[in-house]
LONUVEX-877702 format. One record per residue (C-alpha): residue number from 1; residue in one letter; x, y, z. Coordinates in Angstrom, 2 decimals. Layout:
LOZA  num  residu        X        Y        Z
LOZA  NUM       A        X        Y        Z
...
This chain:
LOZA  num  residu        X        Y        Z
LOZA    1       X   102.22   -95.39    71.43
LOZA    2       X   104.21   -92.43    72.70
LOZA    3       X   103.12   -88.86    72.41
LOZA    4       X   105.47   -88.06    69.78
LOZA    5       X   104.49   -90.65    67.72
LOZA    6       X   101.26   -90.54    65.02
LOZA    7       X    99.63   -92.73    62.78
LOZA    8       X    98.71   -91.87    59.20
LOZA    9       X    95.65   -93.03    57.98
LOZA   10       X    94.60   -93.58    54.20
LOZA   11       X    93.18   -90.15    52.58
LOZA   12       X    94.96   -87.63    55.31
LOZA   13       X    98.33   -85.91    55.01
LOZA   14       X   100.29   -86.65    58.16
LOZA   15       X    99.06   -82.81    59.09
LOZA   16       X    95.58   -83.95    59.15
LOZA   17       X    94.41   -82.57    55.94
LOZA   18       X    92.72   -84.33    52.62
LOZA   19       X    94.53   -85.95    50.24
LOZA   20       X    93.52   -84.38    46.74
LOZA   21       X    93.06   -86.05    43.98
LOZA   22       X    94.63   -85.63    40.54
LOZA   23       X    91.55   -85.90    38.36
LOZA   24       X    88.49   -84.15    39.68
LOZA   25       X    84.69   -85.31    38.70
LOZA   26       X    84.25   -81.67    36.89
LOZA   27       X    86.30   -82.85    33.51
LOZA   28       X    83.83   -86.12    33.35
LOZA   29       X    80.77   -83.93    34.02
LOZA   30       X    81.37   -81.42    31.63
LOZA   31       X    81.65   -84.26    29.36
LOZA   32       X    78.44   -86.20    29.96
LOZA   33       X    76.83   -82.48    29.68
LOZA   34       X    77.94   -81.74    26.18
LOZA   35       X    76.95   -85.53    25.03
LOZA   36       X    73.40   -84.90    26.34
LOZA   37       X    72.92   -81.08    24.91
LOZA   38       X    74.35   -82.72    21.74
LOZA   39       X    71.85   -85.41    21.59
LOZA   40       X    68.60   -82.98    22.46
LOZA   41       X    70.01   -80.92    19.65
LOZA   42       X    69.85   -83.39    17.29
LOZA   43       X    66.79   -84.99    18.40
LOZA   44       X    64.82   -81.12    17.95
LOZA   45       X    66.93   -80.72    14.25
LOZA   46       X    65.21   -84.38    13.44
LOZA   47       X    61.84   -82.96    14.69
LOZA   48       X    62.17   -80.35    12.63
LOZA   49       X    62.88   -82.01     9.21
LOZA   50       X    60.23   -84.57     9.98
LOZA   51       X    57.82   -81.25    10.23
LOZA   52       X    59.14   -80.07     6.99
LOZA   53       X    58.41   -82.77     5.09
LOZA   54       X    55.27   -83.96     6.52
LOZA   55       X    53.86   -80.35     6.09
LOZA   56       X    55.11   -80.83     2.45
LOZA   57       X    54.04   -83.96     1.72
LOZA   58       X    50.40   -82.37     2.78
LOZA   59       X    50.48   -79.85     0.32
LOZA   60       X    50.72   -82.42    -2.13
LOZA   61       X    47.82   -84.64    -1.37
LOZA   62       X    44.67   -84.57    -3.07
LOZA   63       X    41.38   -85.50    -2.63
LOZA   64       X    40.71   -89.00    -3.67
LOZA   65       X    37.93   -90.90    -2.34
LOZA   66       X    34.82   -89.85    -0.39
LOZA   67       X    33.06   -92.62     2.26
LOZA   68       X    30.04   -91.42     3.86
LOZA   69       X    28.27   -93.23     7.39
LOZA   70       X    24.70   -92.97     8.72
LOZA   71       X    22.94   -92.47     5.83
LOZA   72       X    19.50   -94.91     5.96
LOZA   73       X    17.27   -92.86     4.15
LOZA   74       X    18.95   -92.05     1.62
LOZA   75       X    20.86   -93.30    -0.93
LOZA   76       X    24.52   -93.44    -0.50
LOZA   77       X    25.44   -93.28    -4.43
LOZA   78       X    23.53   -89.90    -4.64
LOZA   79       X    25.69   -88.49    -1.67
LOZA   80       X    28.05   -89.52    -3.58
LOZA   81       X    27.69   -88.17    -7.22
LOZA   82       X    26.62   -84.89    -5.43
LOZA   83       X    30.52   -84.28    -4.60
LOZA   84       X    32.23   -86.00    -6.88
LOZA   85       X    33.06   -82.00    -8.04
LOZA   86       X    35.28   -82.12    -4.94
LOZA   87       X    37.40   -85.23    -5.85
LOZA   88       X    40.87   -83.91    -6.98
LOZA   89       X    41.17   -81.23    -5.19
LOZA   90       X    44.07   -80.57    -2.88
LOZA   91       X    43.10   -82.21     0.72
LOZA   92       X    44.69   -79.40     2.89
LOZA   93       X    42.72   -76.07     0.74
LOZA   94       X    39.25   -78.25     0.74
LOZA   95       X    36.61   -76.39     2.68
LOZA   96       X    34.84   -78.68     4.90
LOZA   97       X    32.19   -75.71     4.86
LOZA   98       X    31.37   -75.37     1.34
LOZA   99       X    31.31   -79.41     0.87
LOZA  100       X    28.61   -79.33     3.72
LOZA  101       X    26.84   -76.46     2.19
LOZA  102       X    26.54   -78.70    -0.85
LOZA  103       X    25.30   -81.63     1.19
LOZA  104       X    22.60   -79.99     2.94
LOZA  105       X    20.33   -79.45    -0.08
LOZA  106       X    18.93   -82.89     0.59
LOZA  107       X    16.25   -82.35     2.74
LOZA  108       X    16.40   -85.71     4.93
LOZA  109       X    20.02   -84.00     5.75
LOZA  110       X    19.30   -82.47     9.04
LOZA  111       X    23.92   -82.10     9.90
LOZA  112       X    26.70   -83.15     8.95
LOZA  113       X    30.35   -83.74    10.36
LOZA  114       X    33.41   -83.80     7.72
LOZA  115       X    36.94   -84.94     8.47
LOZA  116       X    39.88   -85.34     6.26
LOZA  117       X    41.91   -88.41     6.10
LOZA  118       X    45.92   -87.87     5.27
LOZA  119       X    45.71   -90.40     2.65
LOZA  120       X    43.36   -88.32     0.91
LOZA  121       X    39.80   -89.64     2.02
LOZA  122       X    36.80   -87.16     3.36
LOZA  123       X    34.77   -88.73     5.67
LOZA  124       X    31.22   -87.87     5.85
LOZA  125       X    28.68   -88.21     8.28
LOZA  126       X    25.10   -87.71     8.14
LOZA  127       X    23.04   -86.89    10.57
LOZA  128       X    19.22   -87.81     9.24
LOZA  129       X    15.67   -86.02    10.26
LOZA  130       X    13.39   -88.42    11.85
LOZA  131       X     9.97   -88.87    10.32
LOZA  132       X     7.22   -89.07    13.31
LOZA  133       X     3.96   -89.03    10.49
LOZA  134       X     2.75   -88.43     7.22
LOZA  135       X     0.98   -84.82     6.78
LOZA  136       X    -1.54   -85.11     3.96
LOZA  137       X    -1.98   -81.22     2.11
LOZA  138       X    -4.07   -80.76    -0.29
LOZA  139       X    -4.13   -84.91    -1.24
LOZA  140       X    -0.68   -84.67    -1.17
LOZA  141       X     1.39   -86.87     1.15
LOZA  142       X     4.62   -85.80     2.54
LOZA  143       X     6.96   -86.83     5.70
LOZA  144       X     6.51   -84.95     8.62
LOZA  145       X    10.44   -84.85    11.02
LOZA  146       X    10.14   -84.31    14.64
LOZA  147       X    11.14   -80.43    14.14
LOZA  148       X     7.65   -79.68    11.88
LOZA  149       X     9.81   -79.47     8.69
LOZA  150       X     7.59   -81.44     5.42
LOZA  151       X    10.25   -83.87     3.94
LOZA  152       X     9.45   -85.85     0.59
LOZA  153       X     7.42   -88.91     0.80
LOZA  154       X     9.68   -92.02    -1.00
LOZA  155       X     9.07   -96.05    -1.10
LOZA  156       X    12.58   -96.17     1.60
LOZA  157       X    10.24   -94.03     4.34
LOZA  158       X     7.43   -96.19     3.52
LOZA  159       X     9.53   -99.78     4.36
LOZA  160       X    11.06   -97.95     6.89
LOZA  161       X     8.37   -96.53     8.91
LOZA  162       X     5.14   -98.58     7.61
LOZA  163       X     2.70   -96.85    10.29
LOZA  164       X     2.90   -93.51    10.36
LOZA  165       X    -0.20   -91.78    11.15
LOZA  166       X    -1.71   -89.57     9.18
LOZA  167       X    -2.30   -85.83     9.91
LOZA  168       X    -4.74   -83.60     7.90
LOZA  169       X    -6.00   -80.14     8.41
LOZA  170       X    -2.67   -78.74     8.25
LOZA  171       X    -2.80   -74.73     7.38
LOZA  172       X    -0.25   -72.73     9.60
LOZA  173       X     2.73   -72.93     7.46
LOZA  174       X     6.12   -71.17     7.03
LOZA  175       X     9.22   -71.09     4.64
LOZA  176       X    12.01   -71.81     7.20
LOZA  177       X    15.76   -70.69     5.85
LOZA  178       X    16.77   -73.96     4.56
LOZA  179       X    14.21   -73.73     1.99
LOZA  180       X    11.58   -76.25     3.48
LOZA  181       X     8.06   -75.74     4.69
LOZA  182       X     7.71   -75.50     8.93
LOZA  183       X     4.77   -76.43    10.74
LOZA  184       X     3.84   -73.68    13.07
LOZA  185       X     5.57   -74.58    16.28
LOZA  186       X     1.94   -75.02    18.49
LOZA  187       X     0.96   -77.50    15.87
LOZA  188       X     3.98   -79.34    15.90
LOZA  189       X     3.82   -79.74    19.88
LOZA  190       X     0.57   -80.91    19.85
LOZA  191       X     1.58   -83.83    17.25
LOZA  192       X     4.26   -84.91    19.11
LOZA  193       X     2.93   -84.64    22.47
LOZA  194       X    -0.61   -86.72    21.27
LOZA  195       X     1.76   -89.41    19.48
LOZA  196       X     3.94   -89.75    23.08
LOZA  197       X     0.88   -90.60    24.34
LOZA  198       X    -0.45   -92.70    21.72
LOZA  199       X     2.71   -94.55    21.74
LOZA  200       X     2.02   -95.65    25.36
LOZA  201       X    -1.57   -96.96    25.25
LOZA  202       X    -2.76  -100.38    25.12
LOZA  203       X    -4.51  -100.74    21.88
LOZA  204       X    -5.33   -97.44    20.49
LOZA  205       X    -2.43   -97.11    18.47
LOZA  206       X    -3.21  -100.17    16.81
LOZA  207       X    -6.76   -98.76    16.00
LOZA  208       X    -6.31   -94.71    15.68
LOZA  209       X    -5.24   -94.10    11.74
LOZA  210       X    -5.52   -90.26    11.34
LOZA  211       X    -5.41   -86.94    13.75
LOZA  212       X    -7.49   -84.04    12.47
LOZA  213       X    -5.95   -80.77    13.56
LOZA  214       X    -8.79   -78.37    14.15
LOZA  215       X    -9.22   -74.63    15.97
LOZA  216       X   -11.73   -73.59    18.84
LOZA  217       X   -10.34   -76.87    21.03
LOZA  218       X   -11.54   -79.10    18.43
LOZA  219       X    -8.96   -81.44    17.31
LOZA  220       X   -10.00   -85.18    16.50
LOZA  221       X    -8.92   -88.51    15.20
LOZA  222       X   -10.21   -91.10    12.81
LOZA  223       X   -10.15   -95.39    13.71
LOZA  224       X    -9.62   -97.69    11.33
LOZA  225       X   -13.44   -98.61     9.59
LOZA  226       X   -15.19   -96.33    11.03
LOZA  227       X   -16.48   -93.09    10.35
LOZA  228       X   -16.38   -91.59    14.00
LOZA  229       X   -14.72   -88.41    14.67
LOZA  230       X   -13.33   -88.89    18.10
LOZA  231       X   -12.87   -85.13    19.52
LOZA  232       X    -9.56   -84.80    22.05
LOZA  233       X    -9.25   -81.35    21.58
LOZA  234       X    -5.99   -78.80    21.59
LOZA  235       X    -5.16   -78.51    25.16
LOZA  236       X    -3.15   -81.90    25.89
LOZA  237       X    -3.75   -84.16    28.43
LOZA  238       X    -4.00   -86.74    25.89
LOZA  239       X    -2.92   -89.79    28.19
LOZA  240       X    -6.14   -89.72    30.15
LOZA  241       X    -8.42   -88.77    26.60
LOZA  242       X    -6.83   -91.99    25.30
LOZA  243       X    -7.31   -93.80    28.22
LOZA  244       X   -10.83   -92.84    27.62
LOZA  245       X   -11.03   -93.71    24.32
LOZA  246       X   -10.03   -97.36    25.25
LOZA  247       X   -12.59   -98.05    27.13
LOZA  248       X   -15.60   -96.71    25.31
LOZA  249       X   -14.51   -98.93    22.14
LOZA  250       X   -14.39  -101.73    24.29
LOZA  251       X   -17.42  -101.16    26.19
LOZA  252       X   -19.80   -99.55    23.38
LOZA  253       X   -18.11   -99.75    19.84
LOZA  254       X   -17.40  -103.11    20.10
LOZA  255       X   -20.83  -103.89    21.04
LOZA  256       X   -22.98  -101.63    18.87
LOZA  257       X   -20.42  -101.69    16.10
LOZA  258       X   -18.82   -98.95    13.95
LOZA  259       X   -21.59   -96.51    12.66
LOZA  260       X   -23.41   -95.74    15.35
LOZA  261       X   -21.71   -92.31    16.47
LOZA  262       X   -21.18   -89.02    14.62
LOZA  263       X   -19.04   -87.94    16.98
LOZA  264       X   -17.57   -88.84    20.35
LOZA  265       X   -16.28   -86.24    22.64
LOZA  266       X   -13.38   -87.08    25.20
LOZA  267       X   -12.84   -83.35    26.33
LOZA  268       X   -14.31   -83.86    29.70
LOZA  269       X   -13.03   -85.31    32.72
LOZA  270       X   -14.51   -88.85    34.01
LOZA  271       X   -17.64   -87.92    31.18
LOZA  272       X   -17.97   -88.87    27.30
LOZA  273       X   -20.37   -87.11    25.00
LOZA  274       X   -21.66   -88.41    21.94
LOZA  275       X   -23.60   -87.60    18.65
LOZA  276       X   -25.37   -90.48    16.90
LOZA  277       X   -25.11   -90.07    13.11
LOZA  278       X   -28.40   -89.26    10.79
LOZA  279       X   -29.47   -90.79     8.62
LOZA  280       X   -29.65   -89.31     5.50
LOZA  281       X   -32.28   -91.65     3.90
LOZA  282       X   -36.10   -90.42     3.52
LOZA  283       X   -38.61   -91.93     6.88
């Protein structure tokens, strides 16, 4: 090729420079731009009416059925007919506060958690107190929770928990603000701490029937057939005084038999004391 001559290549004017184009991408862009705002728009105006009408269609729905979970001792149908003031009203204005308030009369009722259902159900769960013994007052036998509070005695405790043991001399009471009576909270700790260990013996749960709560360090518990008042005192430690206990009715009770001893005193470390009962008959 000579020097005067050139060679034009595809996209270049013969002076080197681009070849433009008649249609330029900013037309189609500004296209696809407005087709996308236009969607988003109507996607948010959508949103919007599906807001509207689903916060209307709220207003509207009313209170219809009630289903209530963990309820065992209690009767569901008495839950039940204790709200049935509630039924009808509008879902949306019900307050979950004053339906609890209205729940929590019962006394086995220790909380309760309340939803609302958008097809017009409340949902109610109980949460129940859990007996731990029976308190005998006065001859009178009540339920004893695991927070001191005295709970009505009824035949559904009694299938449900068939061995409670019994606790008598009971006298530090207090009106607590939901209307029941309260143990006094030292009392209370030494029940459940003596059951935790009772609950972890061998045998003497099977044979203790009754703890006797007593001042001066002078608690004591009853056996099954047999008169015995075995002293373990206020001051805990009742692992080792059960302990104790095991092996002196397996060593002596079982051999001399049930009325020998007044009183049998498991206070003292690695010692037991005892009383032998008088007789009350003439020599």
């Amino acid at each position: 090729m000579s020097d005067s001559e050139y060679q034009v290549y595809p996209g270049q004017e013969p002076d080197g420079g681009e070849i433009g184009s008649d249609v330029g991408p900013t037309s189609a862009g500004g296209s696809g731009s407005f087709s996308l705002l236009f969607i988003c728009l109507m996607a948010v105006a959508a949103l919007v009416g599906l807001v509207f009408v689903a916060s209307h269609w709220k207003k509207e729905v009313l209170v219809r059925d009630f289903i209530v979970d963990g309820s065992s001792l209690m009767v569901k149908r008495d839950l039940l007919l204790h709200v049935i003031g509630f039924k009808g009203r509008n879902l949306q204005d019900l307050d979950v506060e004053e339906l609890k308030t209205n729940l929590m009369v019962f006394p086995y009722i220790r909380d309760a958690a309340i939803s609302k259902e958008l097809n017009g159900v409340v949902r109610i769960r109980v949460f129940e107190r859990e007996p731990v013994a029976l308190a005998i007052i006065a001859g009178r036998k009540t339920v004893l929770d695991r927070e001191g509070f005295l709970l009505p005695w009824n035949q559904t405790v009694a299938e449900r928990f068939p061995k409670l043991l019994d606790i008598t001399g009971i006298s530090r009471l207090k009106t607590a603000g939901n209307g029941l009576q309260q143990l006094d909270q030292r009392d209370i700790t030494l029940i459940l701490q003596f059951l935790e260990s009772l609950s972890q013996t061998d045998y003497a749960s099977m044979l203790i029937r009754e703890l006797h709560l007593a001042g001066n360090n002078m608690s004591w518990c009853l056996v099954v057939q047999a008169p015995t008042h075995f002293i373990v005192g206020n001051d805990g430690n009742f692992k080792e005084k059960l302990k104790k206990f095991e092996i002196f009715w397996q060593k002596v009770i079982s051999k001399k038999g049930f009325d020998c001893y007044d009183t049998v005193d498991l206070r003292f470390r690695d010692r037991v004391f005892t009383t032998d009962i008088v007789s009350s008959q003439a020599p």
